[in-house]
C-alpha positions, 0 to 999 in steps of 0.5 A: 630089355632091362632084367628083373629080379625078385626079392623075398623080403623075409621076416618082416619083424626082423631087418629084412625089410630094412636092409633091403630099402636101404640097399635098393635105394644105394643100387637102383642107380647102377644100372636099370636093373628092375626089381620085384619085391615080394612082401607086404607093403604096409610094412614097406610103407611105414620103414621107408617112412621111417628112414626118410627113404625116396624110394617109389614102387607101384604094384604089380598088378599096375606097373609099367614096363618103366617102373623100376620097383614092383610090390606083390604080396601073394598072400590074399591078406596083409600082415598087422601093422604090428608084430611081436619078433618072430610072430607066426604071422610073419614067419609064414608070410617069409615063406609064402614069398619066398616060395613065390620067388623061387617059383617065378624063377623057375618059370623064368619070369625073373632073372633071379631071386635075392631073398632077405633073412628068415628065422628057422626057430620062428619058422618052425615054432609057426607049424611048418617043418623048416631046415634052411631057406638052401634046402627049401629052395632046392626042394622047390627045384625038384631036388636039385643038387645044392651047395652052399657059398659064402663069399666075401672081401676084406677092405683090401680085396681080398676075398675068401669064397666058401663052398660048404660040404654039409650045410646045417647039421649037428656037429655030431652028425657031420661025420655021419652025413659027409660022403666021398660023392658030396665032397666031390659035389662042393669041388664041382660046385666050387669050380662051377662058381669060380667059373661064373665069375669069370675068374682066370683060375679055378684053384680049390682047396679042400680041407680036411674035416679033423685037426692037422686033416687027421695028423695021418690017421691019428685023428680019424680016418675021415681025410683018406676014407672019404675026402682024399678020394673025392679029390683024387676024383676030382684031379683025374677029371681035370680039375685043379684041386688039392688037399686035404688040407688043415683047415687052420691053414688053408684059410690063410692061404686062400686070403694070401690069394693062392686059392680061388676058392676053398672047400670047407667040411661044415659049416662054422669050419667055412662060416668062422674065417668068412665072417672074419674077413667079411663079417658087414659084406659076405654074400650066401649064394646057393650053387646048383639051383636052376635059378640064381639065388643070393642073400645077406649073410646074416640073420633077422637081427630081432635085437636091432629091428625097426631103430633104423641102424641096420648095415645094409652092406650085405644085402648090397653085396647080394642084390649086385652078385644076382645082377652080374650072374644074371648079366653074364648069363643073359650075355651068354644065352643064344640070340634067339 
């Protein structure tokens, strides 16, 4: 039996829905991978039309076990035709399926969910209290324990993979925040993912969270009272991890291909040099969920919704990550 994932659309007044057509209507042929989009599908309907997409879907309620794309809209409403960017109405209705996705992952009736770009700021300015769709998702999971990665390739193959110790925090706060046992979960993270995909090595490098990783002190004590003991944890339980190492440099060498993956302190230490090397094509994978979740590494694009040039690149990267993790865990689940 084909696998089905599901899609959040996201913020229907932002590229979400855009990116996602135009990236179905590229990988539908790849396999027969099913597809289950959460979202409305007025909206659905009238950007197919505008970009001259031959894309057909059928409701859920209705489909058949042969149809490659389903809508379902769990809101018991469709949105208005039209949207200012970043109307509450559609900063709910995000939510709503994205929710909806997570659930039905959890209950296993998709194989995993990709979800399109939200907006925080418009999220919250609708009255709900929001810090990142990471978070949310690990809430809906009961806590789960998540990292986040961002993993990407040059036009040469050559790939950076980010695992990220604190996520979306001040800058101020990261070093109030980062603790010996979450740098200790992003390398186990960080292993896990190398593992997933199937890579011969798990090589990780952490890095340090000040200039020169603390220049011995002279910059913080943050390397050896916190970071420098999670990797020692680390390399007592077998895993191939060093560090702390500076930042500056460590990128460099994991694009040359002497890590596997990288373990960055904060999140524009990480997303900085992975947007340089894959800034169209750089994929956000939540590790540590019960569920396989991806998504586009990029935002609603308000500035470039509905004029049909959105690159779909990203969402492409995603929807094709979700199916290999999905395929490889399907492979590796006992005959029943």
């Amino acid at each position: 039996m084909s696998l089905c994932l599901a899609i959040a659309l996201g913020d229907v007044t932002g590229i979400g829905p855009e990116v996602t057509l135009k990236a179905l209507a590229a990988e539908l042929a790849a396999d027969d991978t099913r597809y289950l989009i959460l979202g409305d599908e007025g909206w659905l309907r009238r950007i197919r039309h505008q970009l001259g997409l031959n894309l057909d879907w059928q409701p859920l309620s209705e489909g058949s076990a042969a149809a490659r794309l389903l809508v379902h809209n769990p809101l018991n409403r469709a949105l208005p035709d039209q949207l200012a960017p970043g109307a509450p109405e559609a900063a709910r209705a995000a939510v709503a399926w994205l929710e909806d996705g997570a659930r039905r992952a959890l209950r296993g009736e998709v194989a995993g969910l990709v979800t399109a770009p939200v907006n925080k700021a418009a999220i919250v300015r609708s009255g709900q209290p929001f810090v990142g769709q990471t978070e949310f998702l690990a809430a809906v999971a009961g806590g789960a324990r998540v990292i986040m990665m961002l993993l990407g390739a040059d036009e040469q193959g050559r790939w950076l993979r980010v695992a990220l110790a604190t996520t979306h925090l001040a800058l101020r706060d990261v070093p109030v925040r980062l603790t010996i046992q979450q740098v200790q979960l992003a390398i186990q993270r960080a292993v896990e993912a190398c593992r997933d995909l199937g890579l011969v090595r798990a090589r990780v490098g952490v890095c340090g969270l000040n200039p020169h990783a603390g220049e011995g002190g002279a910059f913080g004590d943050e390397e050896p009272r916190l970071i420098a003991p999670a990797i020692a944890a680390a390399q007592a339980a077998g895993l191939d991890v060093s560090g702390p190492h500076p930042a500056d440099t460590l990128f460099h060498q994991a694009w040359r291909g002497e890590f596997d993956a990288v373990v960055a302190m904060y999140h524009d230490q990480g997303l900085a040099p992975l947007k340089l090397v894959a800034f169209d094509s750089g994929v956000n994978w939540t590790l540590g969920l019960p569920f396989i979740r991806t998504s586009p590494d990029h935002g609603t694009a308000y500035d470039i919704a509905g004029r049909g040039i959105a690159n779909e690149a990203s969402m492409r990267a995603a929807i094709r990550l979700a199916r290999q993790l999905a395929r490889t865990r399907a492979a590796a689940r006992p005959a029943a």
